[in-house]
mmJSON file of the N, C-alpha and C atoms, coordinates in Angstrom:
{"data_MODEL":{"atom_site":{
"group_PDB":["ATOM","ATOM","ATOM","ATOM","ATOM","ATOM","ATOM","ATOM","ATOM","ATOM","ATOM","ATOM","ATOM","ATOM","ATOM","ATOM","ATOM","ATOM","ATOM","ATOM","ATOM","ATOM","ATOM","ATOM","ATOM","ATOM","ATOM","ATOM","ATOM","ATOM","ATOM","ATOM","ATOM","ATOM","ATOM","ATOM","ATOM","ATOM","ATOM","ATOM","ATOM","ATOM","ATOM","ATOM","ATOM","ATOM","ATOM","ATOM","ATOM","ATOM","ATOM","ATOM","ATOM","ATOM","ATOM","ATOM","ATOM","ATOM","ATOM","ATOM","ATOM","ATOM","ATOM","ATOM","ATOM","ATOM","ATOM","ATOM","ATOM","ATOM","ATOM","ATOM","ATOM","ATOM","ATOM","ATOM","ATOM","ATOM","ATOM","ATOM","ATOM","ATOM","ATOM","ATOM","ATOM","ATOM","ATOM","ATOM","ATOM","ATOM","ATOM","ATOM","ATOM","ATOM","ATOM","ATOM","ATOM","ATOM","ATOM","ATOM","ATOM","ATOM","ATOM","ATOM","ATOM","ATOM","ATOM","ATOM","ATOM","ATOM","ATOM","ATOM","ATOM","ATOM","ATOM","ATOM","ATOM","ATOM","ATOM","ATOM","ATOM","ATOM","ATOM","ATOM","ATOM","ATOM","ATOM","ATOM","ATOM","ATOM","ATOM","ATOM","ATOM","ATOM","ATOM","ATOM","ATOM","ATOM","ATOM","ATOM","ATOM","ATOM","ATOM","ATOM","ATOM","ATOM","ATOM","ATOM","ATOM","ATOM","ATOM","ATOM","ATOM","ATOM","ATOM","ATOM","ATOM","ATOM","ATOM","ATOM","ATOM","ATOM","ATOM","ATOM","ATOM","ATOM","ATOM","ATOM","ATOM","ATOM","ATOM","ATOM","ATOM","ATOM","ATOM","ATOM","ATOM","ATOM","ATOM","ATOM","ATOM","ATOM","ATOM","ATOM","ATOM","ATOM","ATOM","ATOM","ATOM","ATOM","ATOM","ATOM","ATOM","ATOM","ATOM","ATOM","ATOM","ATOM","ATOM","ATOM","ATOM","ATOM","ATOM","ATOM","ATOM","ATOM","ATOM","ATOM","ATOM","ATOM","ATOM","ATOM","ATOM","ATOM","ATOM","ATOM","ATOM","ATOM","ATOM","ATOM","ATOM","ATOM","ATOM","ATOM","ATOM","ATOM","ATOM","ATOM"],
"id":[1,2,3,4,5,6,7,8,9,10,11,12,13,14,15,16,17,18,19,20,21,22,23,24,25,26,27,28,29,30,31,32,33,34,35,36,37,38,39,40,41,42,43,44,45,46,47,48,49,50,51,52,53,54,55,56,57,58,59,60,61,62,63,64,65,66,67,68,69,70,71,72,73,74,75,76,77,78,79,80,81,82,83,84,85,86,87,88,89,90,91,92,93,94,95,96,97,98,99,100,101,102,103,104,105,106,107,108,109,110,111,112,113,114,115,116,117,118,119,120,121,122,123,124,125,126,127,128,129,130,131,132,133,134,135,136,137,138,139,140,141,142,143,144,145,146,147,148,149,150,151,152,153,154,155,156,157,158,159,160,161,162,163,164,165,166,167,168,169,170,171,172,173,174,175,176,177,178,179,180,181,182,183,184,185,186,187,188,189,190,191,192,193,194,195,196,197,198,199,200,201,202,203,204,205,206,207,208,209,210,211,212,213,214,215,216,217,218,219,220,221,222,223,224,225,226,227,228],
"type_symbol":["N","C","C","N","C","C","N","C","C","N","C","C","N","C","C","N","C","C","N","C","C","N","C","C","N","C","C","N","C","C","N","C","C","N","C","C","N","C","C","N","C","C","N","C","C","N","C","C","N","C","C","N","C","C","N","C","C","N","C","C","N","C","C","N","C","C","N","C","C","N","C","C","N","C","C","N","C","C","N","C","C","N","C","C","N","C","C","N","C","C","N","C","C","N","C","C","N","C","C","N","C","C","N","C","C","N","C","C","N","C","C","N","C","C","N","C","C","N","C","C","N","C","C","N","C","C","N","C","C","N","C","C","N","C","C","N","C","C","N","C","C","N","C","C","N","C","C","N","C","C","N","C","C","N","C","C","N","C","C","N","C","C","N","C","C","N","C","C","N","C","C","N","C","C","N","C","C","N","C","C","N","C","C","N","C","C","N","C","C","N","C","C","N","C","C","N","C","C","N","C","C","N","C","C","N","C","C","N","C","C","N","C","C","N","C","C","N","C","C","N","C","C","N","C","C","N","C","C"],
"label_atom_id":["N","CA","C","N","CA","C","N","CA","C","N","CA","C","N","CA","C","N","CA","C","N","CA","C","N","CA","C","N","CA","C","N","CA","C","N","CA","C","N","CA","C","N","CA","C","N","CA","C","N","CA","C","N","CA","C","N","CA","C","N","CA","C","N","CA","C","N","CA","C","N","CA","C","N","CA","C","N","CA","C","N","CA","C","N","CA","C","N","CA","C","N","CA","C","N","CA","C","N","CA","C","N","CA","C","N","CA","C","N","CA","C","N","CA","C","N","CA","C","N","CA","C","N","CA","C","N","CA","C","N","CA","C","N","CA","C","N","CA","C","N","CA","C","N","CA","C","N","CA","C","N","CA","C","N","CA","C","N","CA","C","N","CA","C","N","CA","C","N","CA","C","N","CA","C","N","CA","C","N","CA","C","N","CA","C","N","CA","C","N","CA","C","N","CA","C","N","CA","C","N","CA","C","N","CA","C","N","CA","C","N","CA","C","N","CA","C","N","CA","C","N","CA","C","N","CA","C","N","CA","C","N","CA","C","N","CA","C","N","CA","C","N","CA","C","N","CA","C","N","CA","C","N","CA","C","N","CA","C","N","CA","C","N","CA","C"],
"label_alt_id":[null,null,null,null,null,null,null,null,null,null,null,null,null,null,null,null,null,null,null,null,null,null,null,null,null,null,null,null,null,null,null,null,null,null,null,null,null,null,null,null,null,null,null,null,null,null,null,null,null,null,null,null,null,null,null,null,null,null,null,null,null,null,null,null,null,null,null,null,null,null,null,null,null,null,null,null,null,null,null,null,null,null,null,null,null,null,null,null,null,null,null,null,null,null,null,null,null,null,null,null,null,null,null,null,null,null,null,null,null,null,null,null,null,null,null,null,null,null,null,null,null,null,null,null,null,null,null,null,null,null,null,null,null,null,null,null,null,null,null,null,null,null,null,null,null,null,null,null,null,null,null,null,null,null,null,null,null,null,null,null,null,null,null,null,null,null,null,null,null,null,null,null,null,null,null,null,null,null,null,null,null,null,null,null,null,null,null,null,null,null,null,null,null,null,null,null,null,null,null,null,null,null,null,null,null,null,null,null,null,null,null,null,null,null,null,null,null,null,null,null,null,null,null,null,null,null,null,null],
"label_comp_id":["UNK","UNK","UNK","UNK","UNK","UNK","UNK","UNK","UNK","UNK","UNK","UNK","UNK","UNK","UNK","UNK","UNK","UNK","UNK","UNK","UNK","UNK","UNK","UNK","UNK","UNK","UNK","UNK","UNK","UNK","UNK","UNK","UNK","UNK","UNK","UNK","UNK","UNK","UNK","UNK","UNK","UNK","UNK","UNK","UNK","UNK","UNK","UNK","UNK","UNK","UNK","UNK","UNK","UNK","UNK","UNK","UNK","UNK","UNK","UNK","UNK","UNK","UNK","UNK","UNK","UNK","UNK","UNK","UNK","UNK","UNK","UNK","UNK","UNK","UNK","UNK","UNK","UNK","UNK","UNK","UNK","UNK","UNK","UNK","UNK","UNK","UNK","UNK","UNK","UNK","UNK","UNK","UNK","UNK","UNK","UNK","UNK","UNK","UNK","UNK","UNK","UNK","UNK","UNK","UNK","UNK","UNK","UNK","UNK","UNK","UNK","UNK","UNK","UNK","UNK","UNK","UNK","UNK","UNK","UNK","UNK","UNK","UNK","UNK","UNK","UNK","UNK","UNK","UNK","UNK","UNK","UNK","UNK","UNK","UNK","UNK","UNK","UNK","UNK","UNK","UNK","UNK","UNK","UNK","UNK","UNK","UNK","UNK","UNK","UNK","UNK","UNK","UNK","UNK","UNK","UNK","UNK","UNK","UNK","UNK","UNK","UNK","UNK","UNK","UNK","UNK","UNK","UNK","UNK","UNK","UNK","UNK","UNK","UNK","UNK","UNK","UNK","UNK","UNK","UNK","UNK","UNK","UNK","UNK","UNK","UNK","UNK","UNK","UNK","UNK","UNK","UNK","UNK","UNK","UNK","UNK","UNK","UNK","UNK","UNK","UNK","UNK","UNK","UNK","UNK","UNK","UNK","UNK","UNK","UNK","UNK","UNK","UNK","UNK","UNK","UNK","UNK","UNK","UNK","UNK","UNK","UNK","UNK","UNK","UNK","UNK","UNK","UNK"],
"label_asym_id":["A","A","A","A","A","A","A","A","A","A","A","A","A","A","A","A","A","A","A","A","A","A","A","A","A","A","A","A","A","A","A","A","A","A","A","A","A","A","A","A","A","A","A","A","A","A","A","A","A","A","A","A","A","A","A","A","A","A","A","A","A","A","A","A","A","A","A","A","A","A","A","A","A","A","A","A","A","A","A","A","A","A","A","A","A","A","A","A","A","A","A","A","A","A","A","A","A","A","A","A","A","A","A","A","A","A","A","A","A","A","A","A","A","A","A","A","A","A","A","A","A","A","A","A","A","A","A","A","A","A","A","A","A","A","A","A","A","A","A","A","A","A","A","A","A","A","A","A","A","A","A","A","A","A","A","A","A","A","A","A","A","A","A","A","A","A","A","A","A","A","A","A","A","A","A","A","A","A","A","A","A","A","A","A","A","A","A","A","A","A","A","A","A","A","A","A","A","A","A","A","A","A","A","A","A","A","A","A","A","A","A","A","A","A","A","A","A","A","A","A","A","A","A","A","A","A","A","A"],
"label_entity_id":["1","1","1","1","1","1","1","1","1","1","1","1","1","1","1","1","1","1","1","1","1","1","1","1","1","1","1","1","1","1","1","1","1","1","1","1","1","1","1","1","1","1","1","1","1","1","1","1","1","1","1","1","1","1","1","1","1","1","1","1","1","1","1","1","1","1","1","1","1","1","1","1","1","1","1","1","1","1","1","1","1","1","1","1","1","1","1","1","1","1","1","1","1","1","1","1","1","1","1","1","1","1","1","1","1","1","1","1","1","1","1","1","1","1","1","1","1","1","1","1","1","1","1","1","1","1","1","1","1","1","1","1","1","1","1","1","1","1","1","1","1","1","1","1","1","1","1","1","1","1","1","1","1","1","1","1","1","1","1","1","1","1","1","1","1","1","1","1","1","1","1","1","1","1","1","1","1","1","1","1","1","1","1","1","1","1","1","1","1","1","1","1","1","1","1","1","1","1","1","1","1","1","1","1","1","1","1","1","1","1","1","1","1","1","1","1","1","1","1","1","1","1","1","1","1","1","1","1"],
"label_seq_id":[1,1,1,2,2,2,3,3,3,4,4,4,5,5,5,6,6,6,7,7,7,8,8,8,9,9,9,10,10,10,11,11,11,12,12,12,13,13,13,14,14,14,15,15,15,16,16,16,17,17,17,18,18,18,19,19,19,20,20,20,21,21,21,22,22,22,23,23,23,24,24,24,25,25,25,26,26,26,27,27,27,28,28,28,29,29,29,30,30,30,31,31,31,32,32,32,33,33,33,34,34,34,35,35,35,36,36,36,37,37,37,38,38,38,39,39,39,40,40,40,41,41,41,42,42,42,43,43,43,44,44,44,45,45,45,46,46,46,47,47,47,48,48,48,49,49,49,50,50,50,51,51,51,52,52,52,53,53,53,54,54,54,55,55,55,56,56,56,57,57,57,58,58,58,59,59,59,60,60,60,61,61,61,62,62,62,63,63,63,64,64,64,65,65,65,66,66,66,67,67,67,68,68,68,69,69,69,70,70,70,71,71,71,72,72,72,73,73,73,74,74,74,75,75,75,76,76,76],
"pdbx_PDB_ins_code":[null,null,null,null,null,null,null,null,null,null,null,null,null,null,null,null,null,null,null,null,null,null,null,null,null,null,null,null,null,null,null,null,null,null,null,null,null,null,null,null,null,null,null,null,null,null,null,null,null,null,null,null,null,null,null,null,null,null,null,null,null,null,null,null,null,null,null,null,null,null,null,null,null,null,null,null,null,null,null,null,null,null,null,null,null,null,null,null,null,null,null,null,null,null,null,null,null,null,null,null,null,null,null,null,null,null,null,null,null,null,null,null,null,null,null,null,null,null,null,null,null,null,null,null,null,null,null,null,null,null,null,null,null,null,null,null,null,null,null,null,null,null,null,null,null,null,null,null,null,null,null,null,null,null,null,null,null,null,null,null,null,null,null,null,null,null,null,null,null,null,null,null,null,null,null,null,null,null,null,null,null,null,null,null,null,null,null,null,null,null,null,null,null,null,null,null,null,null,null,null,null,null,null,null,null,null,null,null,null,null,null,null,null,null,null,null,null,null,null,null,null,null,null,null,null,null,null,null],
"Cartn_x":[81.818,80.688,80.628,80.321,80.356,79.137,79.167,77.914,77.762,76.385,76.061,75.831,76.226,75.73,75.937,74.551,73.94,73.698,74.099,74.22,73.257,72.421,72.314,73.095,74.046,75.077,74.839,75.266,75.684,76.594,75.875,77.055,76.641,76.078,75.826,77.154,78.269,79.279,80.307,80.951,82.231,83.374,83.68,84.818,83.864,82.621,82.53,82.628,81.901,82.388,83.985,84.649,86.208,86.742,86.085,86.371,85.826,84.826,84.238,84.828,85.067,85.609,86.997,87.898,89.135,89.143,88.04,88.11,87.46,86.435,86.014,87.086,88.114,88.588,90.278,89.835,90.85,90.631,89.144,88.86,89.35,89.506,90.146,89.119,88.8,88.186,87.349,86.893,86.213,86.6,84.99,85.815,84.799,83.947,83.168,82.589,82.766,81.793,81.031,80.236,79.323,78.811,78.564,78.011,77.121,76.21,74.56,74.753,74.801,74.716,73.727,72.504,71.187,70.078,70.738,69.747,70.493,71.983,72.959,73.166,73.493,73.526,74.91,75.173,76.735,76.711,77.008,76.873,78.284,78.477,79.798,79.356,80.487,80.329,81.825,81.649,82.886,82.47,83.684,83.764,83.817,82.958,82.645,81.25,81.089,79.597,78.973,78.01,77.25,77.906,78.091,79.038,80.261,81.154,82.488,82.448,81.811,81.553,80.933,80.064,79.532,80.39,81.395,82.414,82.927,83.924,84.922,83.694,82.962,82.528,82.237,81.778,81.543,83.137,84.386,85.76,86.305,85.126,85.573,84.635,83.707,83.108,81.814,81.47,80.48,79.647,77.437,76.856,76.168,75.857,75.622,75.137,73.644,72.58,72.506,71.851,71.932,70.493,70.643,69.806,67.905,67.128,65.679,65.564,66.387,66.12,65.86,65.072,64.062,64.978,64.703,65.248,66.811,66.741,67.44,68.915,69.72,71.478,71.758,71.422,71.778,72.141,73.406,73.986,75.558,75.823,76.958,78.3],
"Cartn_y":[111.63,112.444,113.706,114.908,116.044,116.444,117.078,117.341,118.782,119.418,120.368,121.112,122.216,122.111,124.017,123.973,125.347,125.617,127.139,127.619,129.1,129.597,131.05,131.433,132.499,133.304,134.732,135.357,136.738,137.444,137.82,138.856,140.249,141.024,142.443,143.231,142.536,143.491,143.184,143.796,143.694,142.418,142.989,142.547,140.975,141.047,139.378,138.734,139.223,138.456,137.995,138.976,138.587,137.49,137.421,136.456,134.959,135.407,133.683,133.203,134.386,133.727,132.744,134.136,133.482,132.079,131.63,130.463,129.528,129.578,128.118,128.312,129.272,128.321,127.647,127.46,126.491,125.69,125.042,123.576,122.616,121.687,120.899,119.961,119.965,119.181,119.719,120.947,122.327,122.354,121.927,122.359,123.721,124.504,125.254,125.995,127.446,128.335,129.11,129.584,131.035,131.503,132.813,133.761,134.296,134.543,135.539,136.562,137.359,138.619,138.796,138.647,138.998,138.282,137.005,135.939,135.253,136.106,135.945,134.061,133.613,132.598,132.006,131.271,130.3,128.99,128.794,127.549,127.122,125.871,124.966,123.675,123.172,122.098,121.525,119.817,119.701,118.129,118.088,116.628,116.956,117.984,118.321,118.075,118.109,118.067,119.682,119.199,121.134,121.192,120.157,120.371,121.049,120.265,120.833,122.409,122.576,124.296,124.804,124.627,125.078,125.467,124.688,124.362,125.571,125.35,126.396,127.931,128.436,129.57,129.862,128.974,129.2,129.754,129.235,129.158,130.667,131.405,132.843,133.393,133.019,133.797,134.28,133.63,133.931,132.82,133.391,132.103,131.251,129.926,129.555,128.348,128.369,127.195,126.843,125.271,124.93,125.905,126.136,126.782,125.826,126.329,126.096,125.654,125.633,125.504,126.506,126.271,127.241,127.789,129.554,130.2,130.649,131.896,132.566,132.657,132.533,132.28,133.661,134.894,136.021,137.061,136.703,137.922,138.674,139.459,140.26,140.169],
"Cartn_z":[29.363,28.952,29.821,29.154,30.131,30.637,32.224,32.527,32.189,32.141,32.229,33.526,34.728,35.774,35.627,35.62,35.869,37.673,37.885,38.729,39.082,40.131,40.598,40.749,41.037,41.605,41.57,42.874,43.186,41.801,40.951,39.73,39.515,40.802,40.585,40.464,40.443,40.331,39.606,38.624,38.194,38.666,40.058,40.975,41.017,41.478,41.755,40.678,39.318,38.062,38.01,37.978,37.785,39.21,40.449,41.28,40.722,40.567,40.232,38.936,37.976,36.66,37.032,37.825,38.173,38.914,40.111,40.352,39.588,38.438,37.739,37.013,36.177,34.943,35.938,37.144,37.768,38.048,38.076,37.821,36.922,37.293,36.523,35.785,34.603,33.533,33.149,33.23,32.509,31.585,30.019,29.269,28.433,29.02,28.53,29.932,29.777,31.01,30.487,30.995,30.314,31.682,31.528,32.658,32.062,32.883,32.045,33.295,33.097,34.615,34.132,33.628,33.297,34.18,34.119,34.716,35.556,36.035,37.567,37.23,36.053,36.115,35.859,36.274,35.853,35.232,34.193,33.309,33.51,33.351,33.42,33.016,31.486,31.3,31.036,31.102,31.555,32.849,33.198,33.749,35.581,36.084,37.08,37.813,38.696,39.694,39.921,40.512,40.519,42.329,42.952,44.06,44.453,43.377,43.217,42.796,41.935,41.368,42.267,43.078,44.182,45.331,45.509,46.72,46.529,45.281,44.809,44.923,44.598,44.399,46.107,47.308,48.419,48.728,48.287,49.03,48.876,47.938,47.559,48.456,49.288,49.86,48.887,47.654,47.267,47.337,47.252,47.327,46.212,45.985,45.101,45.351,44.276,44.392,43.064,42.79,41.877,41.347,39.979,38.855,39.094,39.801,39.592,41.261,42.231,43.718,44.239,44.873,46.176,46.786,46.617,47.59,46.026,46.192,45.295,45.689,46.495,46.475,46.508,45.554,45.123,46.02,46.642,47.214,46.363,46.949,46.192,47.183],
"occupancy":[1.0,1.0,1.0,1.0,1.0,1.0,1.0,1.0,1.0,1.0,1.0,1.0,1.0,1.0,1.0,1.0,1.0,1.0,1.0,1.0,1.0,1.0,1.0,1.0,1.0,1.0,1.0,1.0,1.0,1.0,1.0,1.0,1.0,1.0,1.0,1.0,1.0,1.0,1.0,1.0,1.0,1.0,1.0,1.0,1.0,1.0,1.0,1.0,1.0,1.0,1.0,1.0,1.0,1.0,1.0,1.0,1.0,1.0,1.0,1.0,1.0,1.0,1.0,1.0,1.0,1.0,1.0,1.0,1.0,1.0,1.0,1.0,1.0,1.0,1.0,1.0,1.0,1.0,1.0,1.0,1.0,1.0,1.0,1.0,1.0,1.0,1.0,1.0,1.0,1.0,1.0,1.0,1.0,1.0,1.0,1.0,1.0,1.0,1.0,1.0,1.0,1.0,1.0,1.0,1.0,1.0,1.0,1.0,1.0,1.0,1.0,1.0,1.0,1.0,1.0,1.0,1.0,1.0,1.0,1.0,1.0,1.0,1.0,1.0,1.0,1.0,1.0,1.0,1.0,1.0,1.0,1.0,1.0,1.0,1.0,1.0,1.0,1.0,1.0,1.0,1.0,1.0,1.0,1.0,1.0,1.0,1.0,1.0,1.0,1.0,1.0,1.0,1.0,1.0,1.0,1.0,1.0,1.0,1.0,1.0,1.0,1.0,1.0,1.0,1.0,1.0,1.0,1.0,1.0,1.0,1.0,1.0,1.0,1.0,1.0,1.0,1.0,1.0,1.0,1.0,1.0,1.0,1.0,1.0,1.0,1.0,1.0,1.0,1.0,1.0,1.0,1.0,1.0,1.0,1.0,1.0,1.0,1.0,1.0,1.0,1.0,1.0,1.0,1.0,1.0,1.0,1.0,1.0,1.0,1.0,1.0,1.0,1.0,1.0,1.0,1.0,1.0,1.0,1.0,1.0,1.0,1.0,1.0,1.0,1.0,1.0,1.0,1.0],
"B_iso_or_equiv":[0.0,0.0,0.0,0.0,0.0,0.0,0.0,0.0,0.0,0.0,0.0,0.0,0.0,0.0,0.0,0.0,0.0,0.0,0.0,0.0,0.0,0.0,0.0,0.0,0.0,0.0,0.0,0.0,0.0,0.0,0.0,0.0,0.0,0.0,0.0,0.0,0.0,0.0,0.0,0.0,0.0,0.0,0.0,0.0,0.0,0.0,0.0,0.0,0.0,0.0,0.0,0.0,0.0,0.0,0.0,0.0,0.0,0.0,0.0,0.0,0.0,0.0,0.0,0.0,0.0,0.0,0.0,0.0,0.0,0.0,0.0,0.0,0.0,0.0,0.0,0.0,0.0,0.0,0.0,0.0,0.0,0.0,0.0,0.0,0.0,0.0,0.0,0.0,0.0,0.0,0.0,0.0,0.0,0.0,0.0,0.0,0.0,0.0,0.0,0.0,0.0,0.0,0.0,0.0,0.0,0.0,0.0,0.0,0.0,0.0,0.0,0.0,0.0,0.0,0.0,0.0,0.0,0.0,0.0,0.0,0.0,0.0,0.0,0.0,0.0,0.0,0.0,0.0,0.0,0.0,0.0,0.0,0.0,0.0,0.0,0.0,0.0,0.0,0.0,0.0,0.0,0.0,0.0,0.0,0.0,0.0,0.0,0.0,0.0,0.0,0.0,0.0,0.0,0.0,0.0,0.0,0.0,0.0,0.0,0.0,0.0,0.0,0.0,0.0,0.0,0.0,0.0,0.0,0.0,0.0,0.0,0.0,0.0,0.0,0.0,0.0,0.0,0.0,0.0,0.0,0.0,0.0,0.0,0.0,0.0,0.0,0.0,0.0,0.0,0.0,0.0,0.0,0.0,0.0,0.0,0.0,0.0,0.0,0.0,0.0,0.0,0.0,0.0,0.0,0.0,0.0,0.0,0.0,0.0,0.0,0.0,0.0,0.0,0.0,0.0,0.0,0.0,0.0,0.0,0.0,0.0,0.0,0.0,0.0,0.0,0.0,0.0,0.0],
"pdbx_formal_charge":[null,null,null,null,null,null,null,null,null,null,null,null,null,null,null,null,null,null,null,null,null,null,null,null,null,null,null,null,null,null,null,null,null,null,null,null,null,null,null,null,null,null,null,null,null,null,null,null,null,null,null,null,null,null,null,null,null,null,null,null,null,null,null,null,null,null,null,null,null,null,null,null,null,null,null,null,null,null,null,null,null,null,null,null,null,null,null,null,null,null,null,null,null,null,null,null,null,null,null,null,null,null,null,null,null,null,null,null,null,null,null,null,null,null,null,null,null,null,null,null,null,null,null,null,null,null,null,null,null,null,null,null,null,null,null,null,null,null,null,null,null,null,null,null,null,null,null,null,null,null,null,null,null,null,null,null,null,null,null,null,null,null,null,null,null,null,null,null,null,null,null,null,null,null,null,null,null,null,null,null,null,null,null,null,null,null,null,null,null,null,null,null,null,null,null,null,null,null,null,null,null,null,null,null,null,null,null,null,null,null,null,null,null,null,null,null,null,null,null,null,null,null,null,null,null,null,null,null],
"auth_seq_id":[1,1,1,2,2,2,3,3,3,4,4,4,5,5,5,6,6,6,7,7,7,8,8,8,9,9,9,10,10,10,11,11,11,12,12,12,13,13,13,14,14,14,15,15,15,16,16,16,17,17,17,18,18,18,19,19,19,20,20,20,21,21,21,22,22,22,23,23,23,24,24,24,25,25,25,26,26,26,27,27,27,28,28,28,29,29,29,30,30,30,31,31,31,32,32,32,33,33,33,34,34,34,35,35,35,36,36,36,37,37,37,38,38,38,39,39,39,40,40,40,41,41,41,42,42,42,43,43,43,44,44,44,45,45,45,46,46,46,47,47,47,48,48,48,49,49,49,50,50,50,51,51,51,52,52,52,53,53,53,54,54,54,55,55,55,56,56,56,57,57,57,58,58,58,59,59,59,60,60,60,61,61,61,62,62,62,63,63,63,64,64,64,65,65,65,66,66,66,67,67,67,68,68,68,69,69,69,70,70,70,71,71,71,72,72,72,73,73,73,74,74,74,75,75,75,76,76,76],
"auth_comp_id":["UNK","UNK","UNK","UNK","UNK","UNK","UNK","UNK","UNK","UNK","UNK","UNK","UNK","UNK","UNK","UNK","UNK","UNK","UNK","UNK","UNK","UNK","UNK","UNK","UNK","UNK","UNK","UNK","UNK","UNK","UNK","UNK","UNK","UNK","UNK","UNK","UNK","UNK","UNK","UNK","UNK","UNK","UNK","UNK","UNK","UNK","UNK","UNK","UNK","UNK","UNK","UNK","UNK","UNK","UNK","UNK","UNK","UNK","UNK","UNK","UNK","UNK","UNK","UNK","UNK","UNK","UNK","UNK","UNK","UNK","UNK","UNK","UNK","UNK","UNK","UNK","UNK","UNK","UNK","UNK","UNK","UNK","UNK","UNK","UNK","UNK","UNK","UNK","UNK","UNK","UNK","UNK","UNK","UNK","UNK","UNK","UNK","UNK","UNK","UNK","UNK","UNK","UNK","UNK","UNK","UNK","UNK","UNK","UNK","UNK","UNK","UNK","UNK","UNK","UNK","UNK","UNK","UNK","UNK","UNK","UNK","UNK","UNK","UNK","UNK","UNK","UNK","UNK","UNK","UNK","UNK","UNK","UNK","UNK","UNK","UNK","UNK","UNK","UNK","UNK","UNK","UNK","UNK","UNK","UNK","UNK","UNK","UNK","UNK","UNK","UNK","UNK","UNK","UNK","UNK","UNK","UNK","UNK","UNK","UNK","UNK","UNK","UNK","UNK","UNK","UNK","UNK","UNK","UNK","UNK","UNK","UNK","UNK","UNK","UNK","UNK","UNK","UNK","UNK","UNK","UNK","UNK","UNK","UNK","UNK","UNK","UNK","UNK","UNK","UNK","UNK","UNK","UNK","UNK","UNK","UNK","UNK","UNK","UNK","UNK","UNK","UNK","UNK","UNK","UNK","UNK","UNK","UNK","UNK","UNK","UNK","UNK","UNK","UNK","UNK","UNK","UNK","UNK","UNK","UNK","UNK","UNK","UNK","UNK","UNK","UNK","UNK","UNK"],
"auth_asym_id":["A","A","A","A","A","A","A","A","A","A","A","A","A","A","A","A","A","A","A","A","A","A","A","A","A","A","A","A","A","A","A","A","A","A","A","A","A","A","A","A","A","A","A","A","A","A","A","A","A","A","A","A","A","A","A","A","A","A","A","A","A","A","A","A","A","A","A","A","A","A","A","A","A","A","A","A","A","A","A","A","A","A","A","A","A","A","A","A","A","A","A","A","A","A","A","A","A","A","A","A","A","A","A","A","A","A","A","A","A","A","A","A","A","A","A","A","A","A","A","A","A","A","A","A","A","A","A","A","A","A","A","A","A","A","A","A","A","A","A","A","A","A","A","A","A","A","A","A","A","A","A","A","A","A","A","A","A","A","A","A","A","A","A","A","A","A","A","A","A","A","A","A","A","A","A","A","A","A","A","A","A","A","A","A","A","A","A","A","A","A","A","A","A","A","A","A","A","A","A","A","A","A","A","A","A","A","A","A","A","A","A","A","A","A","A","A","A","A","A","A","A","A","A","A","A","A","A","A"],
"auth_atom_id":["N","CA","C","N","CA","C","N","CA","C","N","CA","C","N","CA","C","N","CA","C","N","CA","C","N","CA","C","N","CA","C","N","CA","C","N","CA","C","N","CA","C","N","CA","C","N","CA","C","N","CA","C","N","CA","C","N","CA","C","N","CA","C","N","CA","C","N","CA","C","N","CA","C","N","CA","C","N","CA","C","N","CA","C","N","CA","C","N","CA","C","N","CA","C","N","CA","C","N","CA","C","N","CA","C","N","CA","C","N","CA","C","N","CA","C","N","CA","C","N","CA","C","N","CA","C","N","CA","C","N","CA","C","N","CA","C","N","CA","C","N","CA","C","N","CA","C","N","CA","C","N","CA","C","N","CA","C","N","CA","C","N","CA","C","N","CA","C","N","CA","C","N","CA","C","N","CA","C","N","CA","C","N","CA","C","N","CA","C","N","CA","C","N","CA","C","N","CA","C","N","CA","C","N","CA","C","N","CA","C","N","CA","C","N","CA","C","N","CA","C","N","CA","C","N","CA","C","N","CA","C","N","CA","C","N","CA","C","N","CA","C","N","CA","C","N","CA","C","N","CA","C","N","CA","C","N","CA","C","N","CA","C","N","CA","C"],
"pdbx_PDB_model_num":[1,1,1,1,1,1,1,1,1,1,1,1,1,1,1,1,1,1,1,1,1,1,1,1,1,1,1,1,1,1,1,1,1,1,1,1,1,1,1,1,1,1,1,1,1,1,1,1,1,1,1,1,1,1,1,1,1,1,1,1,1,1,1,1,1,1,1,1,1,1,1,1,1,1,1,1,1,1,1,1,1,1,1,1,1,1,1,1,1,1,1,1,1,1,1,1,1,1,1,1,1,1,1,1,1,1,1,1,1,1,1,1,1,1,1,1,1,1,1,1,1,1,1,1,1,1,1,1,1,1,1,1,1,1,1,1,1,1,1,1,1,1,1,1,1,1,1,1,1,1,1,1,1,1,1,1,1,1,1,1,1,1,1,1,1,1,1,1,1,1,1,1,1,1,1,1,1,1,1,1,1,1,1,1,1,1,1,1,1,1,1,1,1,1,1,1,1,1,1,1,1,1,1,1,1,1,1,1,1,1,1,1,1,1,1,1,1,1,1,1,1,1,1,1,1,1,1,1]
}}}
């Protein structure tokens, strides 16, 4: 069964979009992403944790909280 695991993320820029894109679709058992640069959000569904996607987006040097936790994540 796949989870849904919504994310905050840093996407004021071009370059970080294309970083974070490039590291989720290298997860392994992803089978759906979406990005909102509107509402800086990262959706991932698929046979992953909001950990693991979390991990990977920290390993780029970008930050990231799960979607409705205290305290906004949103840097560039």
């Amino acid at each position: 069964m796949a989870n849904v695991v919504e994310l905050k993320v840093g996407l004021h820029c071009d370059e970080c979009i294309k970083k974070i894109l490039k590291a989720i679709k290298k997860i392994q058992d992803i089978e759906t992403y979406d990005i909102d640069t509107q509402l800086n959000k990262v959706t991932v569904t698929g046979n992953v944790s909001s950990e693991e996607v979390i991990r990977v987006i920290h390993k780029i040097g970008k930050t990231a909280t799960t979607w409705g936790a205290e305290g906004d994540g949103v840097t560039c």
